[in-house]
N, C-alpha and C positions, 0 to 999 in steps of 0.2 A: 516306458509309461509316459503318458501325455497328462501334463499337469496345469490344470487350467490357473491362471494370476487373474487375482481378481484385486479391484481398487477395494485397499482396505478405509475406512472409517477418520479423516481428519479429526473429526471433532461433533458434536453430538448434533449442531446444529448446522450443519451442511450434509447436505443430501446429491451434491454432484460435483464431479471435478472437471478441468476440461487437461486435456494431454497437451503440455505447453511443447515439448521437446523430446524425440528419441531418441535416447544417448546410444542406439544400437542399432542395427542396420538387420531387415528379414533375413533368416537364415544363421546369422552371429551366433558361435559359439557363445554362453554367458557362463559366468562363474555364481557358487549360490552369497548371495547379499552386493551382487555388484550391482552399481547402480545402472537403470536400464531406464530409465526416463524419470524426466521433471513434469507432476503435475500443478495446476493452478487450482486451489480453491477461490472460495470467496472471500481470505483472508490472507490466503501463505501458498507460497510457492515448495513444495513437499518432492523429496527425491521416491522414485519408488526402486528397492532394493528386489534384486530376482531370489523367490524362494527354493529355487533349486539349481544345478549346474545340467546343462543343455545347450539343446540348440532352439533358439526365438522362432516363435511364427507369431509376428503384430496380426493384431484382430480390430485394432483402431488407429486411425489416422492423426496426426499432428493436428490442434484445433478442435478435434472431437470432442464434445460435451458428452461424459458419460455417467452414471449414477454410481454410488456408491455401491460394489457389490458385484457391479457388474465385471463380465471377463474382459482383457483388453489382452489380451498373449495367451500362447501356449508354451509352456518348455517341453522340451521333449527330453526326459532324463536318461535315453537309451543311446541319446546321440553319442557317438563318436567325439572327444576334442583332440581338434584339428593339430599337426606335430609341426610345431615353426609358422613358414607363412602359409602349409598348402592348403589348397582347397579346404573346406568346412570340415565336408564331409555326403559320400556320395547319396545320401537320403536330398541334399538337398541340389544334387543332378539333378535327380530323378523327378522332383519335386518341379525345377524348372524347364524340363522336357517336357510334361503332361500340359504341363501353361503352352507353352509352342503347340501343343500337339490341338489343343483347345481352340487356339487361335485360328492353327490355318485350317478347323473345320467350320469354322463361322462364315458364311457366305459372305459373299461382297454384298455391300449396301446400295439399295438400290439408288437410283439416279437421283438427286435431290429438283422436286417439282417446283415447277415455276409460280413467282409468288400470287398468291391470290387476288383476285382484282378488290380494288378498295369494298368497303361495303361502309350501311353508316355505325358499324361496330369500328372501324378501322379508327385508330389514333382516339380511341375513348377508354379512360381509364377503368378500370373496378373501382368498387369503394374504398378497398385498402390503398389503392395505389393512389386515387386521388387523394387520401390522410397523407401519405408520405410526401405529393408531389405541393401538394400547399404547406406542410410543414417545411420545405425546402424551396419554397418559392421560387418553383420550374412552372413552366407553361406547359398542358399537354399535348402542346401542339407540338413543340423543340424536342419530344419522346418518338422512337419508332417502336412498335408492340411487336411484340414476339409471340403473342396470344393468339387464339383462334380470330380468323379474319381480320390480323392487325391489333387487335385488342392488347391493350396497354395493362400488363400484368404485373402483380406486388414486386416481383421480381426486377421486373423492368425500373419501377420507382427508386428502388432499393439501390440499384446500380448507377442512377443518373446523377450527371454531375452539375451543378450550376453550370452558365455563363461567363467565363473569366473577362470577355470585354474580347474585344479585336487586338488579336497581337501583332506588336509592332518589331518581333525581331527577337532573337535571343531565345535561350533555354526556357521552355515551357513544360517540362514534363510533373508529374504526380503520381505519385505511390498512397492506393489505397490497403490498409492493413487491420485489420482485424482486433480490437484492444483486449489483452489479455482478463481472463474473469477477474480477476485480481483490482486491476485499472476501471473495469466495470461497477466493480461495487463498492469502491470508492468513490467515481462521479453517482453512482445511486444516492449515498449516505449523505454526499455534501450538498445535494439537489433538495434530500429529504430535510438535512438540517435549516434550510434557508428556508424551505415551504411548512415546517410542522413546529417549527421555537419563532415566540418571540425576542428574535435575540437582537440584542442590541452589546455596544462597545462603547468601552468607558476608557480612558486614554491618563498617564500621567507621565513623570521623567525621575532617572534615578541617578543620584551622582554616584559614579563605579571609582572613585578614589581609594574609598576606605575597604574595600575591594580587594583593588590593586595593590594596595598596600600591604597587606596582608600575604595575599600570592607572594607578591615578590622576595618577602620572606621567609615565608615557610614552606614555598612550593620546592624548593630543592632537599631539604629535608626529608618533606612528605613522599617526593616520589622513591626519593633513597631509602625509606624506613617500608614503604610499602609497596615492595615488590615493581618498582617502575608504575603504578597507577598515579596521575596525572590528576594536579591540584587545579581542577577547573573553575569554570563559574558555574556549572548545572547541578553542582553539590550547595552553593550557596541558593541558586536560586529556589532548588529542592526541599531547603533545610524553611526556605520563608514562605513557602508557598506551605508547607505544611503546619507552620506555625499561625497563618492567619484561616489557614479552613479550621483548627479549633477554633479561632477568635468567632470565625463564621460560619458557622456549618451547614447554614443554609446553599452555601455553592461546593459543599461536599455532599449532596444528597439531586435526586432523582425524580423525577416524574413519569407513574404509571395505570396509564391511565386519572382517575380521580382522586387516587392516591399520592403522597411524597413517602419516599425511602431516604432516608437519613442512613449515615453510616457512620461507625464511629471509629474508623481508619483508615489510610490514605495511601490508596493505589495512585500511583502517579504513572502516569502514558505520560510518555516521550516520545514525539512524533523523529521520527527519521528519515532519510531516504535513501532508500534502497536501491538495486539492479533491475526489481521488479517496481519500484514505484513507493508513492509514499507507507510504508509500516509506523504502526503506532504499538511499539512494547510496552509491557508495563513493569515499574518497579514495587512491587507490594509492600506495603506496611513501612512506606518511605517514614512515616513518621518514627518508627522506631532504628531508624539506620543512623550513623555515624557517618559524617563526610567522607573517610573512609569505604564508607560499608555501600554510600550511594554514589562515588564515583565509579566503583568495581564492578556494581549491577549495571551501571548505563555503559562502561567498555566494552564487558559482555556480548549484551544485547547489540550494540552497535556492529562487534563486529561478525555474533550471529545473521544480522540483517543486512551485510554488506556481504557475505559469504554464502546467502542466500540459506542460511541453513536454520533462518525463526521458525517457530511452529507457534500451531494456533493457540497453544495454550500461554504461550509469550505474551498473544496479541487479544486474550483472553481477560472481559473486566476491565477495569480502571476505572475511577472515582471523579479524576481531575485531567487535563491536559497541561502538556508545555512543552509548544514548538517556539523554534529560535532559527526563525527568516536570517537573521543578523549574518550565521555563518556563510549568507549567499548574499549578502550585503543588503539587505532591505533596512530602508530607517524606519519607515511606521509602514502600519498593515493592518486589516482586523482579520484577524484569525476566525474561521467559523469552527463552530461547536463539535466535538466528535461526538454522534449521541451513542448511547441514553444519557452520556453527560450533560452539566448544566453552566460549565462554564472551561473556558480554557488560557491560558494565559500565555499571551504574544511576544518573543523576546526579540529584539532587532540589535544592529550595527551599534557601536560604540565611537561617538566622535566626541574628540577634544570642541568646547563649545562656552564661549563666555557668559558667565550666571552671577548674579549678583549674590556675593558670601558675607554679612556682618557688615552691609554698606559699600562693601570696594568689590570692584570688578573682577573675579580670575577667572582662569581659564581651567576647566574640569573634563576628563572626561565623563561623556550624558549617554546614556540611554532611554530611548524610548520602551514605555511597556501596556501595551495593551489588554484589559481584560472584556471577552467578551462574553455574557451570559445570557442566562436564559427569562427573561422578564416575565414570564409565568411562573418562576418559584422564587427569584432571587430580587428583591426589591431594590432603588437603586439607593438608599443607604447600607445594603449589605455590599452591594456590590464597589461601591465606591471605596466604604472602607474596607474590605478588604483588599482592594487593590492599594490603598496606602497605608494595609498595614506590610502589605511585602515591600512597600517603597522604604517605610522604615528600617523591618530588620536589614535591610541590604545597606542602607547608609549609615549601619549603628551593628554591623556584625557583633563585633565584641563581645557588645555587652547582651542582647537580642539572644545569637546562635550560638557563643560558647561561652556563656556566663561568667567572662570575662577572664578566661582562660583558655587561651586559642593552644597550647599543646597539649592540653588534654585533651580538647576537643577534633583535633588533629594526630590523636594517638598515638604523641610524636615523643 
């Protein structure tokens, strides 16, 4: 029996995948739930499992954009598996002899005719092609058309590469490659954030002593008592970030269209970076988690998204953002907006830095932290103090995030 695979359903609001990877070769025997290829949504990279044991016929190529629904394989449930390493299995002889047989009744191709003499169509774009060839600032004249009478086709545009200058020696080569949908609709959303929010960035600094102090602590404790999870900073900064969206709730709420959506709990997106490129998971209902409870969900997800194995519903919602440049050494930055979100909040590098303490000079370590919002919902007294109300809980843990009880509050 020929059993047709169809791409099942990522998620309610994608309607196409495209086939990143085939983890199997035409003709491979498959086993039923082995994985047989990595598709890309607009969100997640998604393994697709064979629903039956067979042997593969691909019905789509690597790169192929295909709909939801649609077939992309056949198994063949009747097939033969192959004993050790030999052959398949002889259906897919047979299967490869009818292709030869195909082949050498295809006549020879006739003689390729000599090129046409210019006309005044020759080296003149189309409409499209001249869109692509002024957005890439090429000449049409440095083009040869491959179109009728020379005629300079979208195609043609599409392929052409700028001017690198007169080389003078040395390696010059280029690999053009194809950006995964994933990588796509990423530069989509951060094109759209810059062009459709007025957003703007508001900037201040946190002394990470009281911090550190604390870590060094009770971080051997904490990870002894639970389970090897790691007493970071993404649990303090977690724990503040959720404390000042109550202070302000205006940068835990949304704009839709002429409406605002308030929310009265706090999804927190943790931007990462993954195999396939930036994921943003989310932590839900961070406000109700225990420094515990929100280091465990961000290991998780981390190492879901480093294994490539998040799913859309991971990267499903979220209220607020907080990426942290810092782990790649950036000191300051403005982070842009994830939308429909209204604000996100920027963590960077930690350097030892002299600050003036009670008149005398020491030396602390500082971070920088930037918050960038959306100027169309969040005004810049909300915005500002809530960016220093997370400056406080962070320089006044204690008292702020565990109410002056750091082993309780550390389940320790």
């Amino acid at each position: 029996m020929i059993l047709e695979m169809k791409v099942p359903s990522p998620g309610e609001s994608i309607k196409e995948v495209e086939i990143a990877t085939w983890l199997v070769k035409d003709g491979d025997y498959v086993e039923k739930d082995q994985a047989i290829a990595e598709v890309d949504s607009d969100k997640a990279t998604l393994e697709l499992p064979a629903e039956a044991s067979g042997i593969i016929t691909l019905k789509a190529e690597e790169g192929d954009a295909v709909a939801v629904g649609a077939v992309v394989c056949h198994i063949d449930t009747d097939g033969a598996k192959p004993a050790g390493d030999a052959p398949v299995a002889e259906a897919v002889k047979t299967v490869e002899a009818a292709k030869a047989e195909v082949k050498a009744e295809v006549p020879k191709a006739a003689p390729i005719a000599a090129a046409p003499a210019a006309t005044y169509a020759s080296g003149t774009p189309s409409p499209a092609a001249r869109k692509i060839l002024d957005e890439k600032n090429i000449a049409p004249a440095s083009i040869t058309g491959t179109g009728k009478d020379g005629r300079i086709t979208k195609d043609d545009a599409v392929n052409a590469v700028p001017s690198m200058g007169t080389p003078t020696g040395g390696s010059r080569g280029s690999e053009r490659t194809k950006l995964s949908m994933l990588r796509r609709k990423v530069a989509e959303r951060l094109v759209a954030a810059k062009n459709e929010t007025a957003m703007l960035t508001t900037f201040n600094e946190v002394n990470m002593t009281p911090i550190n102090t604390l870590r060094n602590e009770y971080k051997d404790a904490f990870k002894a008592k639970h389970g090897g999870i790691g007493l970071g900073y993404m649990s303090f900064f977690t724990k503040a970030v959720t404390r000042a969206l109550k202070l302000f709730p205006d940068v835990n709420s949304m704009m839709d269209g002429d409406h605002k959506i308030a929310f009265d709990f706090c999804d927190i997106s943790i931007a990462v970076s993954g195999p396939k490129g930036l994921m943003v998971p989310v932590v839900r209902n961070a406000e109700n988690l225990t420094f515990r409870g929100v280091e465990a969900d961000i290991k998780r997800l981390a190492i879901k998204a480093r294994d490539g194995q998040i799913t859309v519903d991971d990267m499903t919602g979220g209220t607020f953002t907080i990426t942290n440049g810092g782990v790649f050494g950036s000191m300051l930055s403005t982070p842009i907006i994830n939308p429909p979100q209204s604000g996100i909040l920027g963590m960077h590098n930690i350097i030892e830095r002299p600050i003036a303490v009670n008149g005398k000079v020491e030396i602390h370590p500082m971070m920088y932290v930037a918050l960038s919002y959306d100027h169309r919902i969040i005004d810049g007294r909300e915005s500002v103090g809530f960016l220093v109300a997370v400056k406080e809980a962070l320089e006044n843990p204690m008292e702020l995030l565990m109410d002056n009880n750091p082993k309780k509050a550390l389940e320790l």
